[in-house]
C-alpha positions in Angstrom: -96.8 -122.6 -136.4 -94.2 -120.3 -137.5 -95.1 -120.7 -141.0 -98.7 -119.6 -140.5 -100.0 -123.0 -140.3 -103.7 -122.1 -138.0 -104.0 -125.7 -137.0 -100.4 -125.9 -135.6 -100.9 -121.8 -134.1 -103.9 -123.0 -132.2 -102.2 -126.4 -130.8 -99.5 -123.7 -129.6 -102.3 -121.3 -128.0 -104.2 -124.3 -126.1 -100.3 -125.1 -125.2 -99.1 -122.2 -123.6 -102.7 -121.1 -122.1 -102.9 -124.5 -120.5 -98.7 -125.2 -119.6 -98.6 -128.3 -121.8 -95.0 -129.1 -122.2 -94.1 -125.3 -122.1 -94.4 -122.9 -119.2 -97.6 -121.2 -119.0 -98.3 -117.8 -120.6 -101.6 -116.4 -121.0 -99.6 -113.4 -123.8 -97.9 -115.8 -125.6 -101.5 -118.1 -126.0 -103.6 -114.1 -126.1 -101.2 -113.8 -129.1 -101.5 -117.3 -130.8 -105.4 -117.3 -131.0 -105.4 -113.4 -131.9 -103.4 -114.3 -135.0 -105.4 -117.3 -135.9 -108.7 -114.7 -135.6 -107.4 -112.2 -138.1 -106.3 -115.0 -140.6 -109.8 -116.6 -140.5 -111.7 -116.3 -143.8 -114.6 -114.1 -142.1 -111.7 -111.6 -141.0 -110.2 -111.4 -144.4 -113.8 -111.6 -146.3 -115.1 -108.6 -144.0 -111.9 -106.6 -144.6 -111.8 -107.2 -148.4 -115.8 -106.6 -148.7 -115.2 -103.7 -146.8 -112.4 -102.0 -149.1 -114.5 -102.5 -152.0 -117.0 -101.1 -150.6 -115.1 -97.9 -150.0 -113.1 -97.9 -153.6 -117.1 -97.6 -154.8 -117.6 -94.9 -152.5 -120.3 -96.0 -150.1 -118.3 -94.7 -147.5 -121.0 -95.7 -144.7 -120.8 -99.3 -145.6 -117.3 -99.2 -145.4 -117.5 -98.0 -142.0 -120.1 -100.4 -140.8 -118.2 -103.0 -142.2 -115.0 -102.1 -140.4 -116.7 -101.4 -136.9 -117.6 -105.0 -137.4 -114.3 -105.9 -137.9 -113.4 -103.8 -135.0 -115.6 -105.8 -133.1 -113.9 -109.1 -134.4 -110.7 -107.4 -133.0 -109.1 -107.2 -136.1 -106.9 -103.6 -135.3 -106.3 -102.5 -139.1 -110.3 -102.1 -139.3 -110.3 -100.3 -135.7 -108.1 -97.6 -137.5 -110.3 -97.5 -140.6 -113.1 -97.5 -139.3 -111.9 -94.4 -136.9 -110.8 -92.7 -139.6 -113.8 -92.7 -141.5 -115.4 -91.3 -138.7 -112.8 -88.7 -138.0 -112.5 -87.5 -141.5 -116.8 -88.0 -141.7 -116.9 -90.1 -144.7 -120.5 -90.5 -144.5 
């Protein structure tokens, strides 16, 4: 797990969000599955589809593709996605 393995991350969440062998902690487990969700393939695809999108200026995609990511949780495209909007990119 501390190598980035996502099986091995998410046999550590399911362990600390159940107590399995290691005292239970429902931040240590939050944290676990939060970094397996913004490692995912959809995460990066969205984020990556989402930058091109904005290096060929179609700003408004951009943004709709980070509030989605936003919505997947991922917190880098919550900031884009609010800056776009702050700095109307549309």
């Amino acid at each position: 797990a501390q190598h980035g393995h996502l099986l091995a991350l998410h046999q550590v969440g399911v362990m600390y969000s159940t107590g399995q062998g290691v005292a239970r902690s429902c931040p240590t487990a939050v944290h676990a599955f939060k970094t397996i969700s913004e490692r995912s393939p959809h995460a990066t695809s969205v984020l990556a589809s989402a930058l091109e999108l904005w290096r060929s200026n179609d700003h408004e995609g951009a943004r709709l593709l980070y509030a989605h990511g936003a919505e997947l949780g991922l917190e880098i495209a919550q900031s884009n996605a609010a800056w776009l909007l702050e700095r109307a990119h549309l």
